[in-house]
C-alpha positions as CSV (number, residue, x, y, z in Angstrom):
1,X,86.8,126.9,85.1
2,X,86.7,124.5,88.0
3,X,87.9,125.2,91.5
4,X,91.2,124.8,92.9
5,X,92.5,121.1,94.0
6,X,91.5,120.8,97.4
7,X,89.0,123.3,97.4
8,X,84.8,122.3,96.4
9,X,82.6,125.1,95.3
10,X,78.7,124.5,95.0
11,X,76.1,126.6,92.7
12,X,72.4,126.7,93.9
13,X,70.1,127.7,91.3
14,X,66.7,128.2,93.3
15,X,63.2,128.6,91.8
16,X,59.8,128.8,93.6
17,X,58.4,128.9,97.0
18,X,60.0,130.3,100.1
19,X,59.9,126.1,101.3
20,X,62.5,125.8,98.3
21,X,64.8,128.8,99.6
22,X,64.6,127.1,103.3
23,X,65.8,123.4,101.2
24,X,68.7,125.6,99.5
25,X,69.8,126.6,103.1
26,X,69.7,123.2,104.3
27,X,71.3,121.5,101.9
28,X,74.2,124.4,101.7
29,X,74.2,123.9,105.4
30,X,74.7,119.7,105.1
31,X,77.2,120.4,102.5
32,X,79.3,122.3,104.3
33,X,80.4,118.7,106.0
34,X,81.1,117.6,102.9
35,X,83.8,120.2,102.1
36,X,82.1,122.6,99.6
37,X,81.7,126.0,99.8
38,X,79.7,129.0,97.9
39,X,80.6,129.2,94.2
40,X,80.5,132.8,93.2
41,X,78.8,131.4,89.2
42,X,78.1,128.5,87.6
43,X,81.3,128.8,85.8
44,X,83.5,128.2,89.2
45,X,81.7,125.2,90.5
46,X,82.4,121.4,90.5
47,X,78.4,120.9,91.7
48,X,75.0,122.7,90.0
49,X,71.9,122.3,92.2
50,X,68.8,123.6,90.4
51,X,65.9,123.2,93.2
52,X,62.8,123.5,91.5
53,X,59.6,124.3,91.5
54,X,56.5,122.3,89.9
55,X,53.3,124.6,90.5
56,X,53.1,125.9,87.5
57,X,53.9,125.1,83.9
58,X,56.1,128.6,83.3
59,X,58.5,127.5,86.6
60,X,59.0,124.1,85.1
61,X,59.8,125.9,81.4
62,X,62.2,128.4,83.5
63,X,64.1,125.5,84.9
64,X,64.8,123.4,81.3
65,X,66.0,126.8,80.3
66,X,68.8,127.2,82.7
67,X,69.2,123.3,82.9
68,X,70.1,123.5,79.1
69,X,72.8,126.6,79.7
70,X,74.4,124.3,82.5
71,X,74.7,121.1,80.0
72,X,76.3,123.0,77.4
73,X,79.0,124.3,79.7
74,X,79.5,120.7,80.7
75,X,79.4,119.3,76.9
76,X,81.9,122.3,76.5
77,X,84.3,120.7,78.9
78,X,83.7,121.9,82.0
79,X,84.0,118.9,84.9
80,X,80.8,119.4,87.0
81,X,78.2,117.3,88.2
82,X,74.4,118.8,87.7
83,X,71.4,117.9,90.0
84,X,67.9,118.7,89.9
85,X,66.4,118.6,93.0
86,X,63.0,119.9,94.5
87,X,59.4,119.2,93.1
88,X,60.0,119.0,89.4
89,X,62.7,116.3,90.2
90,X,60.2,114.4,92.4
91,X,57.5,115.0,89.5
92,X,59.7,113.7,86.6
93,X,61.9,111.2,88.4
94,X,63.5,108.7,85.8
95,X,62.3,110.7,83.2
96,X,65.2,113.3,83.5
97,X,67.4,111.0,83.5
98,X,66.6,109.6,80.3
99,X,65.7,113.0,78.9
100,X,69.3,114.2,79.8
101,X,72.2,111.5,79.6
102,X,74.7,114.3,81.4
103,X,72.7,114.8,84.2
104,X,73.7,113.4,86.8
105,X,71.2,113.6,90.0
106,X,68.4,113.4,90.1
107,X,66.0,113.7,93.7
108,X,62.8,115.4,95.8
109,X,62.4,117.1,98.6
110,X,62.6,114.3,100.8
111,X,66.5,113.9,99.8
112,X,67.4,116.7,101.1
113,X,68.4,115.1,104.9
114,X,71.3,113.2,103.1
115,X,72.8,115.3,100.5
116,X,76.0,114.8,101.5
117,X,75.8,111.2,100.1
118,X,73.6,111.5,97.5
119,X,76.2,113.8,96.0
120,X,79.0,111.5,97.0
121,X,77.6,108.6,94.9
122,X,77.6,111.2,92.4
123,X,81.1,112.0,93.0
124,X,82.1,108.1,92.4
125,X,80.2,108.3,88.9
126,X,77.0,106.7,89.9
127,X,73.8,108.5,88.5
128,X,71.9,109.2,91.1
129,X,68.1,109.0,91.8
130,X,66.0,109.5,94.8
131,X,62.7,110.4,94.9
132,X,61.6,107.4,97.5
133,X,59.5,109.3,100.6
134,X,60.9,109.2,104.2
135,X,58.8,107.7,107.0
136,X,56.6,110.8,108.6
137,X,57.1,109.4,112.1
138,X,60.6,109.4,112.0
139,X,61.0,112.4,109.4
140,X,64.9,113.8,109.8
141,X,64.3,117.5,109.6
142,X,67.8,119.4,108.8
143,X,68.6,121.3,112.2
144,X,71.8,122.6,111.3
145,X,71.1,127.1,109.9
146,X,72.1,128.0,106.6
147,X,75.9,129.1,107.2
148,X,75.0,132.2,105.0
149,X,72.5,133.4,107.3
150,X,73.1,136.5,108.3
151,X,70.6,140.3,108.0
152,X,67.5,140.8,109.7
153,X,65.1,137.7,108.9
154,X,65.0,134.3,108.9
155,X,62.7,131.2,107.2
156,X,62.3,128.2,110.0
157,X,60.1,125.5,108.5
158,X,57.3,123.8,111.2
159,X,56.1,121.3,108.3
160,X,56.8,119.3,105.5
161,X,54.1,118.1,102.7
162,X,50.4,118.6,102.3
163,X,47.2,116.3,103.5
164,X,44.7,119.0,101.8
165,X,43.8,117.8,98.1
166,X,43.2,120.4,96.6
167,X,42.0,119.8,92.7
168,X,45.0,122.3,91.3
169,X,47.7,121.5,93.6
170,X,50.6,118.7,92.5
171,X,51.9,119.9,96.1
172,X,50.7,116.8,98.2
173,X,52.3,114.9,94.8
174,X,55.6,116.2,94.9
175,X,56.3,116.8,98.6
176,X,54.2,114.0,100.2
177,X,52.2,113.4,103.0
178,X,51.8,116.6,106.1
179,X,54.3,115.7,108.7
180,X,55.2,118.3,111.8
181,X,58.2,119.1,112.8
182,X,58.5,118.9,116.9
183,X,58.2,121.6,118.6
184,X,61.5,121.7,120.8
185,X,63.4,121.4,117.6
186,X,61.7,124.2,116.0
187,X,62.3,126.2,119.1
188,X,65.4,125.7,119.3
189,X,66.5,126.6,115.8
190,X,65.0,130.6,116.5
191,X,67.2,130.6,119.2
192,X,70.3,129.2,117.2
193,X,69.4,132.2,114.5
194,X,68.6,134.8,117.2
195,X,72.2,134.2,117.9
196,X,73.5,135.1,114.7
197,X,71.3,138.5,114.6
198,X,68.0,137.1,113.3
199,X,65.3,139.7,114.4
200,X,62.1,138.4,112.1
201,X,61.0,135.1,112.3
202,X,59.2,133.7,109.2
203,X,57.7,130.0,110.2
204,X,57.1,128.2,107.1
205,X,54.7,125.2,105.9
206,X,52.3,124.2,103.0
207,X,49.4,124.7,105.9
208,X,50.8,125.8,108.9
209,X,47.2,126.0,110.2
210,X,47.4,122.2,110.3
211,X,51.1,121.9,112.4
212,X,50.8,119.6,115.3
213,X,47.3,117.9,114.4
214,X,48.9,114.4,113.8
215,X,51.3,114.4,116.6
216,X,49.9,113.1,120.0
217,X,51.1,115.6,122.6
218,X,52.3,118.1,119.8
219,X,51.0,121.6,120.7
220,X,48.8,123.5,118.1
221,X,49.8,126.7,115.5
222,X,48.5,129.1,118.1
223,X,50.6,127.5,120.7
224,X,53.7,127.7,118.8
225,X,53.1,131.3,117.7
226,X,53.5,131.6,121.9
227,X,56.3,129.9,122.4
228,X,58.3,131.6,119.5
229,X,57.1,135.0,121.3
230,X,58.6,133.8,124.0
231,X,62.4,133.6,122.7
232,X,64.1,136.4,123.9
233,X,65.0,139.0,120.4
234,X,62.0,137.9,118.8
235,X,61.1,141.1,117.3
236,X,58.7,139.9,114.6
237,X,56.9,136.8,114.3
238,X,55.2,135.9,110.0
239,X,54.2,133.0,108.5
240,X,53.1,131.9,105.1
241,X,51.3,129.7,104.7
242,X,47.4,129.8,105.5
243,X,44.7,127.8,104.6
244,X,41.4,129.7,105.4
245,X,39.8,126.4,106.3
246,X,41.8,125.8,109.0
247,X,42.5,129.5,110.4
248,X,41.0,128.7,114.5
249,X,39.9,131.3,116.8
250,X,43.1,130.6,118.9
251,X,45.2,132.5,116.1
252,X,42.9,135.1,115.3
253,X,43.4,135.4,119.2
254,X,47.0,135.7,119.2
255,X,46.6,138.9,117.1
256,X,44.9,140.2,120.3
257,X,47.9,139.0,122.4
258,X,51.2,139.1,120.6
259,X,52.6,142.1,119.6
260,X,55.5,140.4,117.4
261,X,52.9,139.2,115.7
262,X,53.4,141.3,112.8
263,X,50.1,143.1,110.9
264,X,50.3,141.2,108.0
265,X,49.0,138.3,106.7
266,X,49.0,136.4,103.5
267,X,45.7,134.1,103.1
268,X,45.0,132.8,99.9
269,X,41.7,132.4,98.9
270,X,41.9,131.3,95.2
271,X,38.6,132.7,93.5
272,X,35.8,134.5,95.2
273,X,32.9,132.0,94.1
274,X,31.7,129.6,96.0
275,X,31.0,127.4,93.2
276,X,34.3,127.6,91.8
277,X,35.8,127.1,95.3
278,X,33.9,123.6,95.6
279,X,35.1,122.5,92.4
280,X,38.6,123.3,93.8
281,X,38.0,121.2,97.1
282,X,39.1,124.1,98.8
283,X,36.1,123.4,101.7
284,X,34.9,127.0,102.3
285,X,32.8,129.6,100.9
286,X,33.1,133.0,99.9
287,X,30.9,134.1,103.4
288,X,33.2,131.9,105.5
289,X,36.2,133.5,104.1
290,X,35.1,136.8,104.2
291,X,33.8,136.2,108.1
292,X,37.2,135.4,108.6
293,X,39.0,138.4,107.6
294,X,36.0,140.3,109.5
295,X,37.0,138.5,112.7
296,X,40.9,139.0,111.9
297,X,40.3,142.7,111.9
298,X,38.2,142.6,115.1
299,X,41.4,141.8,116.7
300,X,44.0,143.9,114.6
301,X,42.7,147.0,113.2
302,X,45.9,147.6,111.0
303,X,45.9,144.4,109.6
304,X,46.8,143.7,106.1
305,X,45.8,140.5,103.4
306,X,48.0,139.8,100.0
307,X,46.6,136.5,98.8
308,X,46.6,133.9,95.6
309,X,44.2,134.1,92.9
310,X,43.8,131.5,90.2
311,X,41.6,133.0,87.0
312,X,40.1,131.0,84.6
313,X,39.9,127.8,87.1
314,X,37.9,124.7,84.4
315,X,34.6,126.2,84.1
316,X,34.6,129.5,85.5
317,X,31.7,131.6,84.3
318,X,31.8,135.2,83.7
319,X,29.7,135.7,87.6
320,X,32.4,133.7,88.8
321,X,35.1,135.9,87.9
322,X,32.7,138.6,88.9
323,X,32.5,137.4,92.2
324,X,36.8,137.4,92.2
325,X,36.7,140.8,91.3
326,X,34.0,142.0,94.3
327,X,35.9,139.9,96.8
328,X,39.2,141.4,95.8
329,X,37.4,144.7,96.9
330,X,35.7,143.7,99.6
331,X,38.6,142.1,101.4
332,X,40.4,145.0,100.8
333,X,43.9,143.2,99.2
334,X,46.9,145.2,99.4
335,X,48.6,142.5,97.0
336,X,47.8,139.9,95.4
337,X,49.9,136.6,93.2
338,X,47.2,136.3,90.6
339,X,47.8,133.8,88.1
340,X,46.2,131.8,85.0
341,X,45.0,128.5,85.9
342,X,48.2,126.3,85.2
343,X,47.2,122.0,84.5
344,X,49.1,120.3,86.6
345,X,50.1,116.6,85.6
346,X,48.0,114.4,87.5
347,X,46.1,116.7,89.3
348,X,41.9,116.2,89.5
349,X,41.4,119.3,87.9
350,X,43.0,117.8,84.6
351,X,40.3,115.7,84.2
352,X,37.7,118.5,84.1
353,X,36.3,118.4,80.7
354,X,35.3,122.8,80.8
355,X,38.4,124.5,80.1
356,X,38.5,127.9,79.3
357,X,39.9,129.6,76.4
358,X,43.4,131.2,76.9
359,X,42.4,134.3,75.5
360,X,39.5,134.5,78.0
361,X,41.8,133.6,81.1
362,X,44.2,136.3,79.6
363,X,41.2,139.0,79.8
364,X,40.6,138.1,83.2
365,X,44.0,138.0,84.5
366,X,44.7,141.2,83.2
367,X,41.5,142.9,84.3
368,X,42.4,141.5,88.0
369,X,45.9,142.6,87.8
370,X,45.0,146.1,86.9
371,X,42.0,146.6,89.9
372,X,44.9,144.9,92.2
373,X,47.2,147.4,91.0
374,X,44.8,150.1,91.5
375,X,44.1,149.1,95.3
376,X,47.7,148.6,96.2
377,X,49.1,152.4,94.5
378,X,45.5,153.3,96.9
379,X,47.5,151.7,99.7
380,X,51.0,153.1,99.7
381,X,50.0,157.0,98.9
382,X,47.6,155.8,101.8
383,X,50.8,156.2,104.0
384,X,52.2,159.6,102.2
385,X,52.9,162.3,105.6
386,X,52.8,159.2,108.2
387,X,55.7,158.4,110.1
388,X,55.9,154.2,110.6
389,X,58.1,152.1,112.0
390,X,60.6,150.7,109.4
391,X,63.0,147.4,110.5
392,X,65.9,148.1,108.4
393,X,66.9,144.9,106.3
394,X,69.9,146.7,104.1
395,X,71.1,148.5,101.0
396,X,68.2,149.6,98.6
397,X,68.6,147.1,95.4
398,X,68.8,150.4,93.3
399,X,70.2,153.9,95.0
400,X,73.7,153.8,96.8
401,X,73.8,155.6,99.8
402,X,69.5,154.3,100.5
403,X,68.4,151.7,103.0
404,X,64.8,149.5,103.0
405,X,63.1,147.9,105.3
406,X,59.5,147.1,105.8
407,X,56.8,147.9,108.4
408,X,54.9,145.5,110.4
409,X,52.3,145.8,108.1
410,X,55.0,144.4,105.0
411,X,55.4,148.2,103.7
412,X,58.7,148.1,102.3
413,X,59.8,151.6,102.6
414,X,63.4,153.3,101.3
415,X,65.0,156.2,102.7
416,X,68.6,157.5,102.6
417,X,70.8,156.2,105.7
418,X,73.3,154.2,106.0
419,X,74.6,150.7,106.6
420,X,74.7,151.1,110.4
421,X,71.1,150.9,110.2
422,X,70.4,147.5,109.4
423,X,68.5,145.6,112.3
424,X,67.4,149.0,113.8
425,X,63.7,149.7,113.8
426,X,63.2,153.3,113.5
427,X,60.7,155.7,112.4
428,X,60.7,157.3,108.8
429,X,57.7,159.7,107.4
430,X,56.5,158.3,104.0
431,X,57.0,160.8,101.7
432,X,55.8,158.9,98.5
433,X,53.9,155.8,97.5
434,X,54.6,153.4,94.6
435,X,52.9,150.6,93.8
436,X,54.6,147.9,95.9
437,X,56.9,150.4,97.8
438,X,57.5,153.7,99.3
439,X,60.0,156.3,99.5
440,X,60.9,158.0,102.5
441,X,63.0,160.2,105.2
442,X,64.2,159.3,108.8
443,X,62.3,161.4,111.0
């Protein structure tokens, strides 16, 4: 069923990365212009965006399942147009085209800026393809908010693409070269979603380490992390994400200085050998990384890591994975996205001739997943009889009349209260710890 005449309805089907939920908002934000609004399913829409992730092979597998349901319901006689946007789009290009005959768009990340007339030539009956790079100098990053903005937090992006070559990654691939977004613009946009009731900022980028670097005059990460401090009802400042190589004193020294800064940080470290982090270009060593987190907890005591693990990276011995599994203690993660090494088309790390058996990966995964598990249940019941500070974000997903929200520390924690709650921070006694939450009471 189509909407009414008059009347265009848009359905976002996002996979991945919080960089491809930021896209979604941009692009639903640039549509807006174009007349279309929110499509409550797929069935109601006259336009399917699936923006996709590339960075493993199970997300690509995910989205050629939910492309095919879309392309029956067009075959079926719904009028739609379908686009696959995001880093599988810029991977695949012409490809989808030609795999698909009823699609009808087809473009990266760097064709999100003019949407609105990408999916006009779609409109006319052009197919459409775009996966050309924009010039970094002049880079149009979107600065109108995601109209359905609207709870506690917020994603603002600082960066677009990747200059680190890491041998697994297809990142600097599909969303191109590092560029930074200025400054003033970035500035401004926390101000814009301040307005609407934004509390927690979240600034976003494949290395925000890196922002400002290229840009003569640009001020650096630490810098920015003061200036967003700085916005009046900044309550909490995160950002995701971290490359340990380029984590400077000057942020380790803003844990010192900024109490929005919130306890938590996600840093991911990959493997805990050395040797297996040279063959991943990663360009530090287990001691470097683990000096780090000793100087990050120097200057906040409560501060917690998650991280990324690959297992089973081409030629990982059975010391190497031992080495994963004494760092994952050592550093003391409270979470952890821990995956099988995934080949990436054309991607260095292809071209290593020592891969390793499924079956072994699948061992090690599982043995890492269970020790992870282990430390994070260690974690929450940590909490059990403490009263913390909770910033309510809304409903529980699961019990009526039960709110959530997390601590600075990214404990989310729910407790019965009500709706009138949201965007309050207020303090709640843990009563019981789960494995990635906890249950609680107001005190």
């Amino acid at each position: 069923m189509s909407s009414q005449p008059g009347s265009k309805k848009v359905f976002f089907h996002t996979f991945g990365c919080q960089m491809n939920e930021y896209d979604t908002g941009k692009m639903r934000a640039r549509l807006r212009a174009e007349g279309y609004t929110d499509a409550s399913s797929p069935d109601d829409a006259d336009l399917i965006l699936l923006n996709t992730c590339s960075i493993r092979e199970k997300a690509v597998q995910k989205m050629d399942s939910a492309l095919g349901e879309y392309r029956r319901a067009k075959r079926d006689g719904q009028k739609v147009i379908i686009g696959v946007a995001g880093c599988v789009a810029q991977q695949e290009g012409n490809a989808l085209l030609k795999r698909y005959p009823d699609l009808d768009m087809v473009f990266g990340p760097d064709g999100v800026p003019h949407i609105g007339s990408l999916v006009r030539k779609a409109s006319e009956g052009q197919r459409v393809l775009d996966t050309d790079f924009l010039d970094l100098e002049t880079y149009p990053f979107v600065q109108e908010i995601d109209p359905t903005t609207h709870g506690v937090g917020a994603f603002v992006t600082i960066q677009k693409g990747c200059d680190n070559k890491c041998t697994f990654c297809i990142v600097p691939t599909t969303r191109g070269a590092e560029a930074s977004r200025p400054s003033e613009q970035i500035i401004q946009e926390v101000r814009d979603l301040v307005a609407t009731g934004v509390q927690e900022i979240t600034l976003i980028g494949q290395n925000v380490n890196s922002y400002g670097l290229k840009n003569t005059g640009e001020i650096t990460f630490a810098q920015l992390l003061y200036k967003v401090a700085e916005v009046p009802g900044v309550e909490r400042i995160r950002y995701t994400t971290s490359h340990p190589r380029d984590m400077g004193p000057d942020v380790v020294q803003a844990y010192r200085d900024l109490p929005q800064l919130t306890s938590h940080l996600h840093l991911p470290v990959q493997s805990g050998s050395s040797r297996v982090l040279r063959r991943m270009k990663r360009f530090y060593t287990r001691e470097r990384f683990l000096s780090l987190v000793d100087d990050l907890r120097s200057a906040r005591d409560d501060l917690t890591l998650t991280t990324d693990i690959i297992v089973g990276f081409p030629g990982e011995t059975d010391e190497d994975f031992e080495q994963t599994m004494t760092l994952l203690d050592e550093a003391g993660f409270v979470g952890s996205f821990s995956f099988k090494y995934s080949p990436r088309p054309g991607t260095p790390a292809l071209r290593l001739k020592d891969h390793l058996d499924d079956k072994v990966s699948g061992a090690r995964l599982t043995r890492y997943q269970t020790r992870q598990r282990e430390l994070s249940l260690a974690w929450t019941r940590g909490h059990e009889g403490k009263v913390v500070d909770v910033l309510v974000e809304g409903p529980s997903r699961h019990d009526e009349g039960v709110v959530a929200g997390r601590t600075g520390t990214n404990l989310m924690v729910n407790f019965p209260g009500s709706l009138e709650l949201v965007g309050q921070t207020v303090p709640v006694r843990v009563t019981r710890g789960f494995t990635h939450t906890a249950r609680g009471e107001r005190v």
